[in-house]
Backbone as numpy.savetxt, mean C-alpha at the origin, in Angstrom:
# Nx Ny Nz CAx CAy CAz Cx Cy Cz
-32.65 -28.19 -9.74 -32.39 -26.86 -9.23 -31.72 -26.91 -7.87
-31.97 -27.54 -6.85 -31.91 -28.14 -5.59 -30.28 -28.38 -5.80
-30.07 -28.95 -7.06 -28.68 -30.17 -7.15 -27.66 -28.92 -7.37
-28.22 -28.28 -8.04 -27.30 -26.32 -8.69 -27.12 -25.52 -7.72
-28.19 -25.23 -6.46 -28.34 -24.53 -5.75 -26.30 -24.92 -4.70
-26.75 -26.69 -4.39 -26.06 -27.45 -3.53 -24.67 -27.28 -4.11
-24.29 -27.26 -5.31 -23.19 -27.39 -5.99 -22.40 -25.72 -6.13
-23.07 -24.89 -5.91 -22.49 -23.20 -5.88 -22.35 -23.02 -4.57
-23.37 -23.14 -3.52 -22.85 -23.68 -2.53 -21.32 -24.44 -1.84
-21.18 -24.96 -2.26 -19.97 -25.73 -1.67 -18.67 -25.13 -2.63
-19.33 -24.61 -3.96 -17.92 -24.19 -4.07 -17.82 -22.89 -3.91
-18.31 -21.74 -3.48 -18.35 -20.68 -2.50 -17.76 -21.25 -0.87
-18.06 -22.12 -0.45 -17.37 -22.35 0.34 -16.00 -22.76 0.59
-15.76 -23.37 -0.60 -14.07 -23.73 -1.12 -13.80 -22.56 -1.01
-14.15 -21.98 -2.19 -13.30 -20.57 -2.54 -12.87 -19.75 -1.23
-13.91 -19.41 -0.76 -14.05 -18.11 0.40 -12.31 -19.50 1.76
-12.35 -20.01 1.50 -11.22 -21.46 2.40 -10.17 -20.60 1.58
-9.79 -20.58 0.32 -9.09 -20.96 -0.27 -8.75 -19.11 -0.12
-9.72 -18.63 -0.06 -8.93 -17.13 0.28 -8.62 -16.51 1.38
-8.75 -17.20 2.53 -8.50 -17.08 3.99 -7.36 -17.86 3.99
-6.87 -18.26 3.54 -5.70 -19.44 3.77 -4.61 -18.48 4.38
-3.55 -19.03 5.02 -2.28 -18.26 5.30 -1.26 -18.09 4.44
-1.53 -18.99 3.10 -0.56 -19.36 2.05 -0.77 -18.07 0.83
-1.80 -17.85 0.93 -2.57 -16.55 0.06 -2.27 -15.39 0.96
-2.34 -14.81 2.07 -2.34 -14.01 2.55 -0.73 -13.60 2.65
0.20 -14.55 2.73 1.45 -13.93 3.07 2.15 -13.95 1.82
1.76 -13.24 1.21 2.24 -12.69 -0.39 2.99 -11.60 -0.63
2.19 -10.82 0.78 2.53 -9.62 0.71 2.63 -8.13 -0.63
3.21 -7.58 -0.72 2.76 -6.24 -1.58 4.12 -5.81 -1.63
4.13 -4.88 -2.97 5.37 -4.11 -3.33 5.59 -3.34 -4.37
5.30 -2.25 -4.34 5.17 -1.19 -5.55 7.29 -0.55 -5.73
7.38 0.00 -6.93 8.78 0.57 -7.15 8.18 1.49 -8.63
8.89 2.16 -8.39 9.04 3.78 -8.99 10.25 4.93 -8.66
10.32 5.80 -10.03 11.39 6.20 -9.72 10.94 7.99 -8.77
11.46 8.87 -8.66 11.80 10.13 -7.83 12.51 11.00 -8.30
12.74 11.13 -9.24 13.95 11.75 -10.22 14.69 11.09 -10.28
16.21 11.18 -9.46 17.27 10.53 -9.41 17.23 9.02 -8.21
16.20 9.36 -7.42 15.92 8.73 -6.51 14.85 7.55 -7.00
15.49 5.71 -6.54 14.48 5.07 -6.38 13.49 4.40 -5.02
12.30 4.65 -5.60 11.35 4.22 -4.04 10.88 2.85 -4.29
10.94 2.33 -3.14 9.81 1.07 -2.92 8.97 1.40 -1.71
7.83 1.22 -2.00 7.01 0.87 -1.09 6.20 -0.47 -0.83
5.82 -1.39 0.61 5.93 -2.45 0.72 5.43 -2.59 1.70
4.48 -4.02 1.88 4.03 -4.36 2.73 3.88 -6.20 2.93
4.65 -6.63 4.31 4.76 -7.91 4.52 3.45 -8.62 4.16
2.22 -8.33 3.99 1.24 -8.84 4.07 0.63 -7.77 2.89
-0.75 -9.10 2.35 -1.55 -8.18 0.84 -2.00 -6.77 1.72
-2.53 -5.56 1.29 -3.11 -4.54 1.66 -4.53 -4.81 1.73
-4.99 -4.78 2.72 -6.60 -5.25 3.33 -7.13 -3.26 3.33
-8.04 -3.61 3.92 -8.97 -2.35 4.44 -8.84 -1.82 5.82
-8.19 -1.07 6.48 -7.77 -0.99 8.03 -6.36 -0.29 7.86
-5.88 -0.73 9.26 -4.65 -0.51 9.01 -3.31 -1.56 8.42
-2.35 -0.98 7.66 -1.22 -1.43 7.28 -0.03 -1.02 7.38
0.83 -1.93 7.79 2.03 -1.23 8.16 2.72 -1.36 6.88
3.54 -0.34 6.56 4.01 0.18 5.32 5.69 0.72 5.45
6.57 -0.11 4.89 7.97 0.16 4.89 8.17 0.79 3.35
8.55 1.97 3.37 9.43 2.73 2.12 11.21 2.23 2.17
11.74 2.02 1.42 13.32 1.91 0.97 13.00 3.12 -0.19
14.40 4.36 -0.15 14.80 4.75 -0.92 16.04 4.96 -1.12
16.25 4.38 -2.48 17.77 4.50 -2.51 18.23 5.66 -3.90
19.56 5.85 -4.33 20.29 6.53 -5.06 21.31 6.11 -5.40
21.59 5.82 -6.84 22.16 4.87 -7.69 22.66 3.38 -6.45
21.51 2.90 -6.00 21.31 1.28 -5.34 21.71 1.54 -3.70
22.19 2.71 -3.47 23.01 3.04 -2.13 21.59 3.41 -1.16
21.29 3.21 0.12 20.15 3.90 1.02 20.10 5.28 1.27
18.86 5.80 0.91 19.15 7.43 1.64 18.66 7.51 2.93
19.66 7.85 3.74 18.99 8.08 5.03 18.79 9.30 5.30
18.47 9.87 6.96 18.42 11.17 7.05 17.32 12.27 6.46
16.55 11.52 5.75 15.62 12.24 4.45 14.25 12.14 5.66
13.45 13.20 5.31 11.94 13.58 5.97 11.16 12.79 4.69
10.78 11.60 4.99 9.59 10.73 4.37 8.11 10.85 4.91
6.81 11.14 3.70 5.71 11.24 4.05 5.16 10.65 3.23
4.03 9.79 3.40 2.86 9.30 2.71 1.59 9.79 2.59
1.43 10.06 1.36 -0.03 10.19 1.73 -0.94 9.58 0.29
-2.27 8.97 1.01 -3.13 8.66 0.22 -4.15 8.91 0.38
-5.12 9.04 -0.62 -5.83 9.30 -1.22 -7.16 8.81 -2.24
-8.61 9.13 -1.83 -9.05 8.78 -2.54 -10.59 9.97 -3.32
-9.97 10.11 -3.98 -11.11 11.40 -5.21 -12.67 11.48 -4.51
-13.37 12.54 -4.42 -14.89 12.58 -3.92 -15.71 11.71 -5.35
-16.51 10.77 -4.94 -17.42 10.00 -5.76 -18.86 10.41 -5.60
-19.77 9.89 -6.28 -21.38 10.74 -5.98 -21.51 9.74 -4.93
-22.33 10.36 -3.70 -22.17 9.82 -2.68 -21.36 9.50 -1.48
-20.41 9.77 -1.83 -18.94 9.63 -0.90 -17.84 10.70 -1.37
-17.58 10.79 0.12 -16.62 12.12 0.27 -15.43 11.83 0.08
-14.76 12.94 -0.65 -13.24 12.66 -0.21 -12.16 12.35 0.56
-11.36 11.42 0.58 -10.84 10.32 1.79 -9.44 10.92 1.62
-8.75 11.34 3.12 -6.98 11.31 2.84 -6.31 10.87 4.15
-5.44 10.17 4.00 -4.45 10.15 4.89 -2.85 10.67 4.46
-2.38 10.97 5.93 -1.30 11.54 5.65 -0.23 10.83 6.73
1.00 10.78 6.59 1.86 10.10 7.51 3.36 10.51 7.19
3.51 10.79 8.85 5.32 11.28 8.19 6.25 9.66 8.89
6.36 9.42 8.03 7.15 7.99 8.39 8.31 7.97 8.94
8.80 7.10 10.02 9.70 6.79 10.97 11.04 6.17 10.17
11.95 6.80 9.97 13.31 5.93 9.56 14.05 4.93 10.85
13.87 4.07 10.50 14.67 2.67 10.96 15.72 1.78 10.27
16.91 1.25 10.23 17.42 0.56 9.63 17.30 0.66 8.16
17.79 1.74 7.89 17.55 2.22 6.10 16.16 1.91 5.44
15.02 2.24 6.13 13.42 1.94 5.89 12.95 2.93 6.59
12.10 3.47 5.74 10.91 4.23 6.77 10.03 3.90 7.06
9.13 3.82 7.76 7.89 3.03 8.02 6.85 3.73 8.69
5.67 3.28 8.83 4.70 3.76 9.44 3.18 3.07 9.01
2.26 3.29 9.80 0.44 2.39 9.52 -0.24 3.49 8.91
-0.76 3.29 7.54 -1.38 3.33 7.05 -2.51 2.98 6.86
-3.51 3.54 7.11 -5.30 3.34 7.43 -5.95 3.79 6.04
-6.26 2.85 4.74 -7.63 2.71 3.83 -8.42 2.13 4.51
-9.84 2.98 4.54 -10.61 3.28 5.37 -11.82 2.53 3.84
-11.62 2.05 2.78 -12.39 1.28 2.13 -12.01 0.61 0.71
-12.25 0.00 0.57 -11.83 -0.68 -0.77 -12.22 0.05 -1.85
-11.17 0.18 -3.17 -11.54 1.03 -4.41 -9.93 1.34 -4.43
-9.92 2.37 -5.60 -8.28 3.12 -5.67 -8.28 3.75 -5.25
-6.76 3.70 -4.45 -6.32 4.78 -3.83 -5.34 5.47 -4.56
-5.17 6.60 -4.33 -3.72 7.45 -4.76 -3.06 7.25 -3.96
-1.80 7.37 -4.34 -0.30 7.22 -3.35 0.40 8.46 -3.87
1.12 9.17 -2.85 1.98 9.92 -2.88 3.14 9.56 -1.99
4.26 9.85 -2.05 5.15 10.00 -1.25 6.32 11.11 -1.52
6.31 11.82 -0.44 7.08 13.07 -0.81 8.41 12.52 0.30
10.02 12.97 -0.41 10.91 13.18 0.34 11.58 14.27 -0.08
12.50 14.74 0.81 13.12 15.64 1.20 14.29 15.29 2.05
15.58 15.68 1.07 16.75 15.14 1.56 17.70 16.33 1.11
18.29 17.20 2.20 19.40 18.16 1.88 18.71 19.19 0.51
17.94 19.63 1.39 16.96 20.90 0.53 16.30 20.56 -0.53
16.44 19.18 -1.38 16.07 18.95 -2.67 14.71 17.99 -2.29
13.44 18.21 -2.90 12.21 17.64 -2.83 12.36 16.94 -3.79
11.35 15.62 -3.66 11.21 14.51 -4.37 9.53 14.13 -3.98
8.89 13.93 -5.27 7.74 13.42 -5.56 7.62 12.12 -6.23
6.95 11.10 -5.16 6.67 9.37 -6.25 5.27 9.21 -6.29
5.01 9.49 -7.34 3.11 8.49 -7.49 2.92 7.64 -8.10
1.86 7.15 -7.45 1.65 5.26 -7.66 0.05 5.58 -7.29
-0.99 3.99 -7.37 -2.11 3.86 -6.78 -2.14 2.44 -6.72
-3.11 2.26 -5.62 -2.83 0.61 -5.13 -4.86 0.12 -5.26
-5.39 -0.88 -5.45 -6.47 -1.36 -5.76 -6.62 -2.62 -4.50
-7.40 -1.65 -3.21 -7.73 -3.09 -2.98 -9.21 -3.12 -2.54
C-alpha cells in the first residue's frame, strides 16, 4: 500500500511539472467564426487561465482587415444553483488591424462569448464559448 501510495505520488508530481512547463503554456488560443459577411478571430498569445487575458480580435471581409469598426466583447457565464450570474463587457482598442483588450474570467467552467461589431451603420453578431 505504502509502495501505491509512493508511486501516485511521484507521478502527480510529474504531471502537475509537466503542466507548468513553458512549452505547454505557450500554445496559446484561437477561436474563428463567421459574422455574416464578416470573418472574426479571436486570440490569445497564451492558453486562457482564470484572471485576466489579453485578447486580440482580427476581423476581416473577403480576407481584407476591417478597420474603423466599434468592437466589443462580452462574456458570459449563465446563473448555476449556488452561483450567480457572471458578465464582462469590453469595448476593445483597435491597433494595427487588431482590436484588443483584458479580459477577466473570474472562474473556470463555460463561458459565453459574444462579440458585437459595428462598421458603417451595419451590426454584426459572433458567438462562440471557450472552456477553461
Amino acid at each position: 500500500m505504502k509502495r501505491l501510495l509512493k508511486l501516485i505520488s511521484i507521478f502527480s508530481f510529474v504531471l502537475f511539472f509537466i503542466g507548468c512547463s513553458d512549452e505547454v503554456s505557450s500554445e496559446g488560443f484561437s477561436k474563428t467564426g463567421k459574422a455574416g459577411d464578416l470573418t472574426v478571430t479571436y486570440s490569445s498569445s497564451k492558453p486562457l487561465v482564470v484572471g485576466n487575458n489579453k485578447i486580440e480580435i482580427k476581423v476581416t471581409k473577403n480576407g481584407k482587415p476591417v478597420t474603423g469598426a466599434k468592437v466589443e466583447m462580452k462574456i458570459y457565464m449563465p446563473e448555476m444553483p449556488g452561483m450567480p450570474y457572471m458578465e464582462e463587457t469590453k469595448i476593445m482598442k483597435e491597433s494595427s488591424n487588431l482590436y484588443s483588450g483584458n479580459i477577466n474570467f473570474s472562474m473556470g467552467g463555460t463561458w459565453q462569448v459574444k462579440i458585437f461589431i459595428e462598421k458603417d451603420g451595419k451590426k454584426y453578431k459572433y458567438s462562440s464559448s471557450v472552456i477553461l
